[in-house]
N, C-alpha and C positions, 0 to 999 in steps of 0.2 A: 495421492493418499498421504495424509500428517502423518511423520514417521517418527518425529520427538515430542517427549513431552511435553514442552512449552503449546506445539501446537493441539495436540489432543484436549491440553486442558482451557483453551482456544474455543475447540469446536463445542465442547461439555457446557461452556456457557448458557444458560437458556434454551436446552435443545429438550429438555424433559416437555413438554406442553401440558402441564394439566395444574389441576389448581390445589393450595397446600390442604384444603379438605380432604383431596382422594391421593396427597402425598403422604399425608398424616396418615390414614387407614390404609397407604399400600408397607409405610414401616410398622405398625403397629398389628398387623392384623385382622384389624374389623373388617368387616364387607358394609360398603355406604349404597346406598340408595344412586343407581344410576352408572354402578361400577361394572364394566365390564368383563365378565367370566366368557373366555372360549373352551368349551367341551368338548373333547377329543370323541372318538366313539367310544372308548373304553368305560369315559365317565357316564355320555349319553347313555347306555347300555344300562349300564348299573344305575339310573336314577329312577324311580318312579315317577308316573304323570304326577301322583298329589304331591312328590319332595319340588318336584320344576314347578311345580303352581305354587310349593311353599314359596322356593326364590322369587318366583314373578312378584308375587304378594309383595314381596320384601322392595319390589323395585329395580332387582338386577335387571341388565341386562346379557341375558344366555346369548351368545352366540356359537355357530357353527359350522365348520366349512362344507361346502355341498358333497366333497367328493365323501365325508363321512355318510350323508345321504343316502349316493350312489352305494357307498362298499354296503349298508346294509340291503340295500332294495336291490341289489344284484344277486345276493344271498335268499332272495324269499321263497323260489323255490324249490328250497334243500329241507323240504320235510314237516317244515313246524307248521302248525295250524294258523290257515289263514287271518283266522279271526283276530286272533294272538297278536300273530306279524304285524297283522294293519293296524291292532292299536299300539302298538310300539312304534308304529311309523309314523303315526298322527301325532306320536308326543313332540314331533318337528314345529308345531301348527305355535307354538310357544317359543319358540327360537328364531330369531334374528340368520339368514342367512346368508353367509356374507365373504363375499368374494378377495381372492390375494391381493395384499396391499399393490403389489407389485404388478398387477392385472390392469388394478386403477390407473396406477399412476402412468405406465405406460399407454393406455389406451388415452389418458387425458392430453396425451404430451403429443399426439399425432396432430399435424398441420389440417388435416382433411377427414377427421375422424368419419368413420361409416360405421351405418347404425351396426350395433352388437347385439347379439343375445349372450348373453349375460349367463353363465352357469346357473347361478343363483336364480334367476327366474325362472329356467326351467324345472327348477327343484320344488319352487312352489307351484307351477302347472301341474306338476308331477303329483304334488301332493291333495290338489285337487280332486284328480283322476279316482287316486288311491280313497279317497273317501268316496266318491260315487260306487268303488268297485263291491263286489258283496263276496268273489271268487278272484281265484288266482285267471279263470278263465275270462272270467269281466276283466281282467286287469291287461292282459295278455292283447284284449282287444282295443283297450282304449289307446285315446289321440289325444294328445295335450296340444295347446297352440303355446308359441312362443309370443315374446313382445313384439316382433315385428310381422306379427297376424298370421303365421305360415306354421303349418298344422304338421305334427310329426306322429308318428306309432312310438308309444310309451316304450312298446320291448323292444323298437330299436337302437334307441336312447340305451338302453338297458346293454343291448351286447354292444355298441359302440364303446361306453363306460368300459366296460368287461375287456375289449380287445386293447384300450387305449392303456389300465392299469398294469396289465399282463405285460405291454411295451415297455412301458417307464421302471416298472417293476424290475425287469432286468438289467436294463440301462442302467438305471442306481446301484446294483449288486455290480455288475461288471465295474463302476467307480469305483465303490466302496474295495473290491477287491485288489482295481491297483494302489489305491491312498492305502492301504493296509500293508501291502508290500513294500511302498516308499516305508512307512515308518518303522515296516522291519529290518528296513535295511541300514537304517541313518539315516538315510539321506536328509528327513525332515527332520526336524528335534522339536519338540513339542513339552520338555521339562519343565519349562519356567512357565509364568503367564505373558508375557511378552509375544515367547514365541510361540505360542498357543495363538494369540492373537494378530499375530505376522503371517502366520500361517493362513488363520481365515478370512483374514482380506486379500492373500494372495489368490485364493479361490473364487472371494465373492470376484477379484477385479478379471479372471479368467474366463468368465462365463460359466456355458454349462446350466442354469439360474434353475430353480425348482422349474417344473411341471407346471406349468399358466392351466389353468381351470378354464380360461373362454379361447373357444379356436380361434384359430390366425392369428394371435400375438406376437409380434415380432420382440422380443425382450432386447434384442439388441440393437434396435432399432429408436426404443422409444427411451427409458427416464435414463438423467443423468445421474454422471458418480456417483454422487451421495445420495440422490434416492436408492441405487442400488443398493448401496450399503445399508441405510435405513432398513428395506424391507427383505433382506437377505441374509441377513448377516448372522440372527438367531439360526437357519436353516443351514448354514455353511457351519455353523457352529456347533449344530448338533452333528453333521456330519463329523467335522474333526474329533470331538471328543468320543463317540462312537466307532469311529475308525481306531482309533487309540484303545479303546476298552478291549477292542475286538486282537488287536496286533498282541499286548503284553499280554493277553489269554490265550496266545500261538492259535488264533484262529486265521481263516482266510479268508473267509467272503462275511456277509451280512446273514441277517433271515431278513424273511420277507413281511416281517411285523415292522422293521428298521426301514422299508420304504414310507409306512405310513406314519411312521414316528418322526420321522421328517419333514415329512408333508404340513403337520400339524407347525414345525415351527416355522414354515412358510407362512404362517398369519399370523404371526409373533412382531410385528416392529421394534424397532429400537423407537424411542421416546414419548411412547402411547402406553397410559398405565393400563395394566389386562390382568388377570387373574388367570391362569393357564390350569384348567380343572383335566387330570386324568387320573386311570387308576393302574397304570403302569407305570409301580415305583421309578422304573430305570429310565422313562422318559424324564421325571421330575429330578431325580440327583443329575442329567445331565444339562436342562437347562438352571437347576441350581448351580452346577458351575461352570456354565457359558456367564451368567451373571456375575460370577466371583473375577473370571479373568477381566471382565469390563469392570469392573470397579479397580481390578489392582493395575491397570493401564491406565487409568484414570477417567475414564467414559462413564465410571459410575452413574451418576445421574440419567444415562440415557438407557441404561437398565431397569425401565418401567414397569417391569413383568414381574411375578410371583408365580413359583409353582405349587400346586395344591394339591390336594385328594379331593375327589367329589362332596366328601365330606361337611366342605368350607361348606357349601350352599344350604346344609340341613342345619346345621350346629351356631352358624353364625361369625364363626372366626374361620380362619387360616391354618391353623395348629392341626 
C-alpha cells in the first residue's frame, strides 16, 4: 500500500475514468444524460413511479443494489395492502440492478470460473413472479427459475434473504462494537485526515470485506490489492467514520440501520463517477467526508462520487 505522498499522487494519475463531460457535471451539479444515480432504499421509497420515469425521461441511469430488493420484499408481509406493495415493487422494472463491484471483479479473477447465479438476476426473476402474482398467497406460491435453468420457491429465496441479513446484521454490530472501543480507548487516532485514511486501508488490507451478494465468493481468494481498495474502500470508510460518530457520542454498538448504510457504500467505487441518491442525511455528511479525507491525502480525483438527496433526480441539480 503507497504510504507517501509522492506515491499517492503517483497512483491519483489517471485513475478517475470517465470523460470531462460527466467531470464537469459531477463538479458543478447538473445531472447529464447517461450519469449514473445509485438509490439506496431510503431514496427508492420516497420516489414515485412518475418522479423515476421523470429521471428515465431525462436519460439517467437509476441503479440499485438487489439486497435493497430483498430488505423490501422480505417486509411485504407486515400488513400493508397488497396491491399497494406490488406496485412499489414494480417501480424496480426501471432500475438497473446491479451487483457489488467487488462480486465482479473477484468472480472475473477466478482461473476456472463456474456458472453463477447472479443475485441480480434473481431479483429480476423475482420481479417477474411478483407481476404475475394478484395475492400475497399467489406470491407465496410462485417459482422463479434462475440463469442457470433451475427453478426455486420465491418464499424461500425470501427467508434465505431474511436468515442471511439477521447473520451479517450482527457480525457488523459485533465489529462496529469493538472499532468503537479501540477508538475509545486511543488506541486508533483518527483526528487528522491522514490518519482517518491510514486507518481505512488498514481495514480494507485486513479483510473481513462487505457482505458479497452472490454465494460462494471467495473474497479472499479472488481480486488483487488495489481492486480491493478500489471497491472497498468507500465501505471501510463509512465504517471508520461512523464508528467515530458513534465513540465521541459515548455510544457502544451501531443500530441496525448502520448495517445497511454500509452496505450501500459497498457499491460505491473509487474512480467511477456515481451520484449516491439517499434520504438519510447521516449517510450523505458521512460519505461527504469520506470524499474530504481523499482529496486531503491527495486521491482527490479518485473521489468520483457525490452525495445527494433524492431530490437531485426531480429538480435537476445536486443542491
Amino acid at each position: 500500500m503507497p504510504e507517501n505522498t509522492e506515491d499517492r499522487a503517483r497512483l491519483d494519475e489517471n485513475r478517475c475514468r470517465h470523460s470531462p463531460e460527466s467531470s464537469q457535471a459531477l463538479s458543478s451539479g447538473q445531472l447529464v444524460p447517461g450519469e449514473v444515480v445509485l438509490l439506496d432504499t431510503s431514496a427508492f421509497r420516497s420516489l414515485s413511479k412518475d418522479e423515476l420515469a421523470q429521471a428515465l425521461s431525462r436519460r439517467l441511469k437509476l441503479t440499485a443494489a438487489p439486497y435493497c430488493f430483498w430488505e423490501l420484499l422480505c417486509h411485504l408481509d407486515e400488513g400493508e395492502d397488497f396491491a399497494r406493495a406490488k406496485g412499489h415493487l414494480m417501480k424496480f422494472r426501471g432500475v438497473e440492478i446491479v451487483d457489488k463491484p467487488l462480486d465482479r471483479v473477484v468472480a472475473q479473477s477466478e482461473p476456472d470460473p463456474e456458472k453463477r447465479v447472479w443475485s441480480s438476476d434473481l431479483v429480476y426473476a423475482a420481479l417477474a413472479a411478483i407481476e404475475e402474482a394478484n395475492s400475497l398467497k399467489d406470491l407465496n406460491r410462485s417459482v422463479i427459475k434462475d440463469e442457470a435453468g433451475d427453478q426455486r420457491a420465491l418464499k424461500d429465496c425470501v427467508d434465505r434473504v431474511r436468515r442471511l441479513l439477521a447473520k451479517e446484521e450482527n457480525r457488523f454490530r459485533e465489529f462496529m462494537t469493538k472499532l468503537i472501543g479501540l477508538l475509545q480507548s486511543g488506541d486508533v487516532r483518527t483526528d487528522a485526515p491522514l490518519e482517518k485514511h491510514n486507518a481505512i486501508m488498514s481495514m480494507v488490507a485486513s479483510g473481513g470485506t462487505p457482505l458479497p451478494d452472490t454465494a460462494d465468493l471467495d473474497y479472499a481468494a479472488g481480486a488483487d490489492e488495489d481492486q480491493v481498495v478500489v471497491c472497498s474502500y468507500i465501505y471501510w470508510g463509512y465504517v471508520l467514520h461512523r464508528a467515530t460518530q458513534l465513540a465521541q457520542a459515548g455510544g457502544t454498538t451501531c443500530a441496525e440501520n448502520d448495517f445497511e448504510d454500509g452496505q450501500v457504500c459497498a457499491y460505491v467505487p473509487l474512480d467511477q463517477p456515481m451520484r449516491v441518491a439517499s434520504g438519510d442525511a447521516n449517510l450523505l455528511e458521512i460519505l461527504t467526508s469520506v470524499g474530504a479525507v481523499l482529496r486531503a491525502v491527495g486521491w482527490g480525483r479518485r473521489a468520483c462520487f457525490i452525495a445527494v438527496g433524492p431530490s437531485c433526480l426531480t429538480q435537476g441539480d445536486a443542491s
